[in-house]
C-alpha positions in Angstrom: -10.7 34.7 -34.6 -12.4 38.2 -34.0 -11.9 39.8 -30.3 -13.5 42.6 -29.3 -16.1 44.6 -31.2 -16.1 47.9 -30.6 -19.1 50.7 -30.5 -19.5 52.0 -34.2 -21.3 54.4 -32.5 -18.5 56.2 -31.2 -15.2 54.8 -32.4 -13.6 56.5 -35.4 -15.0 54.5 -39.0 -11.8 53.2 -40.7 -11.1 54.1 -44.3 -11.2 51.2 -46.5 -10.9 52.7 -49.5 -7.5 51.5 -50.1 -8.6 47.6 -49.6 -9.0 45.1 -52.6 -9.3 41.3 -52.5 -6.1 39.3 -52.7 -6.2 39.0 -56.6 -4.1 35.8 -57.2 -6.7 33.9 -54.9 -10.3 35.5 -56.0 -8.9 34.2 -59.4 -8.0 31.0 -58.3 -11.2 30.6 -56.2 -12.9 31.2 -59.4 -11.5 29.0 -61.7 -12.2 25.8 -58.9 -15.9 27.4 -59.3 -15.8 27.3 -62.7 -14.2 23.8 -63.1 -16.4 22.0 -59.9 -19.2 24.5 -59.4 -20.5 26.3 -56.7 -18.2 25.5 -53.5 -19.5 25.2 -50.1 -19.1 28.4 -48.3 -16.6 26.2 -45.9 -14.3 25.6 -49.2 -14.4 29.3 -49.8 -13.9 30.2 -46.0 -11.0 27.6 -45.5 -9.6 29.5 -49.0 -9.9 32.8 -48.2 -8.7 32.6 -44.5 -6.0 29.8 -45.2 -4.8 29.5 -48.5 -0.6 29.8 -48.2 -0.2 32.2 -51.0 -3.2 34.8 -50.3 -5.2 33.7 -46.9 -6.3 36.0 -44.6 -3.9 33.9 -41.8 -1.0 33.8 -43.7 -0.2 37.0 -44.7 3.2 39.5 -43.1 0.4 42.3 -41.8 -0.9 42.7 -38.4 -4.2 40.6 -37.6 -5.2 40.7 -33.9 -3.6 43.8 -32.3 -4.8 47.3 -32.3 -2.4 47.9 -35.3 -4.6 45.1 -36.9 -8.2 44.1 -37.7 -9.5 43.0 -34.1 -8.6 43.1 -30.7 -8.4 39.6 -28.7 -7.9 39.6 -24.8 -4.3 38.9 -24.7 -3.5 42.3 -26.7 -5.7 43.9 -24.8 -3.7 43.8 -21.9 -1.4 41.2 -20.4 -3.1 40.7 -17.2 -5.3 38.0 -19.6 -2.0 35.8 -19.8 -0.9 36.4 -15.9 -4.0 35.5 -14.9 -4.5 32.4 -16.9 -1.0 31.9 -15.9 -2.6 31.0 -12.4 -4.9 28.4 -13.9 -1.7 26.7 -15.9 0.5 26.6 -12.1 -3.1 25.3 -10.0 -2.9 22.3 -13.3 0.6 21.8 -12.5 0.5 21.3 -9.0 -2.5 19.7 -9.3 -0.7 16.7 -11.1 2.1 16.6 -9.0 4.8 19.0 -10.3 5.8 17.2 -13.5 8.7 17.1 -15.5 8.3 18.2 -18.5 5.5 20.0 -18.4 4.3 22.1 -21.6 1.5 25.0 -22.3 0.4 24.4 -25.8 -0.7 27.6 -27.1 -3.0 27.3 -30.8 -3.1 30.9 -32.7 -0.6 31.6 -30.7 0.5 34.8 -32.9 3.2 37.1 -32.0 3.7 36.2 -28.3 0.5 38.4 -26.7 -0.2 35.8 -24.5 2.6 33.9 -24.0 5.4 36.9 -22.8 2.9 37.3 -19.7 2.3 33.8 -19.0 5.5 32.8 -19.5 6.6 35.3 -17.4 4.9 34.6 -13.7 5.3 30.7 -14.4 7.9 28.3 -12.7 10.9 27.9 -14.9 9.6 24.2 -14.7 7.2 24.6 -17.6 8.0 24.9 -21.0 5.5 26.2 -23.8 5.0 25.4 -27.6 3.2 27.7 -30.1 0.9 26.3 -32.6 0.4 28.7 -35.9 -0.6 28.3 -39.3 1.9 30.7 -40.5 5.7 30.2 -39.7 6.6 34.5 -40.0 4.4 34.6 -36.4 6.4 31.9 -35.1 9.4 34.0 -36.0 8.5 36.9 -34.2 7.4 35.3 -31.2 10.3 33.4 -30.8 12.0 36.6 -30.9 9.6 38.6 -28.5 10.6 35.5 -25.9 14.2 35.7 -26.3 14.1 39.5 -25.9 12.1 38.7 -22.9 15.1 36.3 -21.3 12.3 33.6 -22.3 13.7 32.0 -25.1 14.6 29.1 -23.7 11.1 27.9 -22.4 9.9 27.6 -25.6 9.7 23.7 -27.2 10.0 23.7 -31.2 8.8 19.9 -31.5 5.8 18.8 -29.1 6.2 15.6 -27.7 4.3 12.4 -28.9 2.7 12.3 -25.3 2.7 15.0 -22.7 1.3 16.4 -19.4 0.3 20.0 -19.7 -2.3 22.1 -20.7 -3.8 23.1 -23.9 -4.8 26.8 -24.7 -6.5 28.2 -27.4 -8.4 31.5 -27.2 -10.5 32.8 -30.1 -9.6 29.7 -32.3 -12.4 27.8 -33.3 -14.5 30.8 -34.5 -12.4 30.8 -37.3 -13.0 27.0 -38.4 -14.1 26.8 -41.9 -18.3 26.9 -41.3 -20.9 25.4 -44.1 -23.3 27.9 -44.2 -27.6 26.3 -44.1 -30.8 27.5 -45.1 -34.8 26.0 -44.1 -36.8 25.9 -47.1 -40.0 24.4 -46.2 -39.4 20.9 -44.8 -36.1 20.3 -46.5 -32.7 21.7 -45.7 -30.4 23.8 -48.7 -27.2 24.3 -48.3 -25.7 28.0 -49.4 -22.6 27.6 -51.9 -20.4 30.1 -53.3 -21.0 31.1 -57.1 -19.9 33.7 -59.7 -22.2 36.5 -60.8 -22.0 37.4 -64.3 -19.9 40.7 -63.0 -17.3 38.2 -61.5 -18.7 39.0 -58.0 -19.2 35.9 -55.4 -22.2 35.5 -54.7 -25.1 32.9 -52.7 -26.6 30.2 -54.1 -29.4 27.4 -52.9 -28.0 23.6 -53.2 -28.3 20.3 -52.1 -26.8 19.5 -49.1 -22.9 18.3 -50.1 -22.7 15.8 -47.1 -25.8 14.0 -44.8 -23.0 15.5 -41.9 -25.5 18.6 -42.1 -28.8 17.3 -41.0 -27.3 14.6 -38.9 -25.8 17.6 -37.1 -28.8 19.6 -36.5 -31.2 16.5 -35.7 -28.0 15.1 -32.8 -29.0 18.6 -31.1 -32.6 18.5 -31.4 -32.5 21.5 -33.8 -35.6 22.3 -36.1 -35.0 25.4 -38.1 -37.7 27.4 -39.0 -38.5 27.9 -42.9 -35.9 30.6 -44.1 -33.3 30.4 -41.0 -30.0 30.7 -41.6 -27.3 28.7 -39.7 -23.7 27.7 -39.9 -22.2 24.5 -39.1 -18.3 23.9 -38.6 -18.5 20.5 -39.3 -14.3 20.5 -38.2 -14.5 20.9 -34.5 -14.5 17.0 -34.4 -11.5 16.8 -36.0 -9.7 19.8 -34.2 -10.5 18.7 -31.1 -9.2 15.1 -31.6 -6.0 16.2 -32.9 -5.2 19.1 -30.3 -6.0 16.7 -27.5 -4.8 13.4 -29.0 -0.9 14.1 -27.2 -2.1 15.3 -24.2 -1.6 12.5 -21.4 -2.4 14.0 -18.3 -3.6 17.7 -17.9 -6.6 20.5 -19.7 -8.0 21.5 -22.8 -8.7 24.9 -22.7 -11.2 26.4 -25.1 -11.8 30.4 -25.2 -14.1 31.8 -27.7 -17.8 33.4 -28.5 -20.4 31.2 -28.7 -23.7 29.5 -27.3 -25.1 25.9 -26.6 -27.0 24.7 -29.7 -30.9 25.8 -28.5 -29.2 29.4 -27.7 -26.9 29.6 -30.7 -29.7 28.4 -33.7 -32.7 30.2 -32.0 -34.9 31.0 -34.3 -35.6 35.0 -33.5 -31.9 36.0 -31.9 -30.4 34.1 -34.6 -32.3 33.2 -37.4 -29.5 35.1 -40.2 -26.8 32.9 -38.3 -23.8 34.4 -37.0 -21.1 34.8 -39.8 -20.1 38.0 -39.5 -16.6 39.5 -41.2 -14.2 41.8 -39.6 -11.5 44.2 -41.4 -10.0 47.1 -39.3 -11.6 47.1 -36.5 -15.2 47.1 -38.2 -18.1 44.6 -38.8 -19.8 43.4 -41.9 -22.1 41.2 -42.5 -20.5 40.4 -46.3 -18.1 37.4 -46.5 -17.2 38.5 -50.2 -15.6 41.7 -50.0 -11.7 41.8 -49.5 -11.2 38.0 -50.5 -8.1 37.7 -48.4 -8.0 40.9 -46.4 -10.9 40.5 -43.9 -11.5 38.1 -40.6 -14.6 36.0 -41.6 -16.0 34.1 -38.3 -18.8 32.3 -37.1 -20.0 32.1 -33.2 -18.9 28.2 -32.0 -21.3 26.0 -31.1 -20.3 24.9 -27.4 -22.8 22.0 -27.6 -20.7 19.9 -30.4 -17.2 21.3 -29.2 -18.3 18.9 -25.9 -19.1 16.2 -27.9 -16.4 16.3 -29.9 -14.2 16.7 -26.5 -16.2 13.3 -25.1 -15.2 11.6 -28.0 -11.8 12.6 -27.7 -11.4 10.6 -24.1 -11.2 13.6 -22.5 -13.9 15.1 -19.1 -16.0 17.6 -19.3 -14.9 19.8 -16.5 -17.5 23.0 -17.1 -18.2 25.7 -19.3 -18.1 29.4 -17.8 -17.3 32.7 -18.8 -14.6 34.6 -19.3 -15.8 37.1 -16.8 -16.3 34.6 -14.7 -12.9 33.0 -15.0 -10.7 35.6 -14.7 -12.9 36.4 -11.0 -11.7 33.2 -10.5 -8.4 33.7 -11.2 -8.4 36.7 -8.9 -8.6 39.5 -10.9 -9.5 42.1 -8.6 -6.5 40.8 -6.1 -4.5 41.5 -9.0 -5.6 44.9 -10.0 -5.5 45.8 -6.1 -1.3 44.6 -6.4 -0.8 46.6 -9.4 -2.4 49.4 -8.0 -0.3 49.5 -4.7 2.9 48.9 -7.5 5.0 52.1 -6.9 6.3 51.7 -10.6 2.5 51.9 -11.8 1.9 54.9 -13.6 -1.3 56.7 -13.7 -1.7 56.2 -17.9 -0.5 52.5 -17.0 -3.6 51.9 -14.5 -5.9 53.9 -16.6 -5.1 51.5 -19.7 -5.3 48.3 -17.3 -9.0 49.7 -16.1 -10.2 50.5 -19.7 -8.9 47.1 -20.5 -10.9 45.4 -17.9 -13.8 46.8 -18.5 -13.9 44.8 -21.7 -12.7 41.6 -20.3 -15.4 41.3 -18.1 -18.1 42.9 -19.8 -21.1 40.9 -20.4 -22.3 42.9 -23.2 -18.5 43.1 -24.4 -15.9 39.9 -24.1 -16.9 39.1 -20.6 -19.4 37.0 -22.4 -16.9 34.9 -24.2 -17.3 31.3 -23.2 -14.5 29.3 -21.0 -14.9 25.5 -22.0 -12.6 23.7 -19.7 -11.8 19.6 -20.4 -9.5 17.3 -18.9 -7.5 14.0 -18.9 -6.4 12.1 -16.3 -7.4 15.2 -14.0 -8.2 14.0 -10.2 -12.3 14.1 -10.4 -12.2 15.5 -7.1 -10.7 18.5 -7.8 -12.1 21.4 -9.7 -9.3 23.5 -11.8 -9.3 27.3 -10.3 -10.6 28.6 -13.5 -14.0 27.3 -12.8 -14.4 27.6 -9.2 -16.1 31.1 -9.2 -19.8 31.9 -10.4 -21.7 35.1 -10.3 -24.9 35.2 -9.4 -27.3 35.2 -12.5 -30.9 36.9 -13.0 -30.7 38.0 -9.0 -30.7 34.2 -8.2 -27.6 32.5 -5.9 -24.4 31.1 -7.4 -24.5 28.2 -8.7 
């Protein structure tokens, strides 16, 4: 999960003198190399991002926020979650109004996005948050209840449910196996110890067939020496986030391409795993075991597979820019602009903060996936109902 990137150029470098990796679990991902051998960089990323007692995802300090590492849309500024808000009520009137009707929220963090959506939503609808680490839970529990929210929110998710599903910058942060072209065959890149205890690359065999069989379903042919990453997971995510919903919409937010744009062979042919510690970028997944973001853009080509064999539609794919015009951003900025409680620093930070959420070279890029079950096929949800014209040619 990394949000926005900023300029190097002209935001302040952050000192990171004072970062380490997590101790405990560099030694304890060394010993499993040591006693199995070199792990498949998707071992190594589900350890260093998940592992309870030293994962990047389930420690107390700040992640996304500007106190954290990144920035995602929903700390930006809550006009993300008031206008997604609008998407969530057009689903819910869409379907008839019903009772219960939930928002399920994965990464759902402190509460950035839910205290605005939750907000400007009928009473009607209820929400549950889906996090890896409990102490987030806690505090967003408390950020609703402070908010006179408290009681919208659902601690046990139904077995079945109408609703909608919501997860912004999730899947970038799926566990990725990490490949490399040599010649005709295809080498995977494990995780190994360097005689100075360092982590570093090494050339194997490919652990699973999943791999190729990946790359071939897509029609993709790396060229020799092309990296790539592969989050051979999104099948399973998918199934499970979707498998309770009964009537209603996945909704997928992240960075990321359709296969031929995401493995092409001069944009991308180093991959796209990138790691992320106070609000700067590297390109090395083995510094500050514990302490940094590692990511990987999503491949939107398999996450619609993966939503196909789930039962559930393919509705479209968008951008964010494009979705929140749909949503009526500028009808929004135009009410909080007439606000007579809107202060000039309150507008200022609103504009700033739009200029990144629609930015094509910022997050206005970001993909919008939107899928649905038991949606009316005549009907197009609101969030996809607006497109801007592309390369001076019409709307499509």
């Amino acid at each position: 999960m990394t949000g926005f990137r900023p300029d190097l150029r002209r935001d302040p470098v952050a000192d990171l003198s004072d970062l380490a990796d997590d101790p405990g679990l560099a030694d304890r991902i060394r010993d499993e190399i040591r006693a199995s051998g070199p792990l498949p960089f998707a071992r190594f990323m589900e350890l260093a991002l998940y592992d309870p007692d030293g994962g990047y995802y389930r420690s107390s300090e700040p992640r996304p926020g500007r106190r954290g590492d990144f920035i995602t849309a929903p700390e930006l500024h809550p006009i993300f979650g008031e206008l997604l808000a609008r998407e969530v009520d057009d689903a819910w009137v869409t379907l008839g109004r019903p009772d219960p009707f939930v928002v399920v929220e994965h990464g759902a963090g402190e509460g950035a996005l839910a205290v605005p959506l939750l907000g400007v939503l009928s009473r009607a609808i209820d929400y549950h948050p889906v996090e890896v680490d409990e102490r987030r839970v806690a505090v967003l529990r408390e950020r609703l209840t402070d908010a006179g929210l408290g009681g919208r929110l659902v601690d046990t998710l139904p077995a079945s449910f109408d609703g909608v599903i919501v997860a912004n910058e999730v899947l970038d942060a799926l566990p990725v196996h990490r490949v490399v072209r040599r010649n005709d065959a295809l080498r995977e890149l494990a995780v190994d110890i360097a005689p100075d205890g360092s982590f570093v690359d090494v050339e194997i065999d490919p652990t699973t067939p999943a791999l190729g069989e990946r790359l071939a379903v897509e029609g993709i042919d790396l060229v020799d020496g092309q990296t790539a990453e592969i989050a051979l997971g999104l099948d399973a995510w998918v199934r499970d986030a979707a498998a309770p919903l009964r009537h209603g919409l996945l909704i997928l937010i992240d960075y990321g391409a359709p296969a031929t744009e995401l493995y092409d062979p001069v944009r991308r042919r180093d991959g796209t795993l990138q790691a992320y510690v106070r609000h700067q970028l590297s390109d090395d997944p083995y510094r500050f075991v514990g302490r940094q973001d590692l990511t990987a853009h999503v491949d939107v080509s398999a996450v619609q597979r993966a939503a196909e064999a789930a039962g559930l539609t393919i509705l479209g794919v968008t951008t964010q820019a494009e979705a929140l015009m749909a949503l009526g951003v500028e009808d929004r900025l135009r009410e909080i602009q007439a606000d007579p409680m809107t202060t000039m620093e309150g507008y200022t930070l609103l504009r700033a903060s739009l200029l990144r959420l629609l930015d094509p070279a910022a997050m206005g890029r970001f993909r919008v996936m939107v899928f649905g079950r038991g949606w009316p096929p005549e009907r197009a949800p609101r969030i996809l109902r607006y497109r801007l014209p592309r390369s001076g040619s019409d709307a499509d």
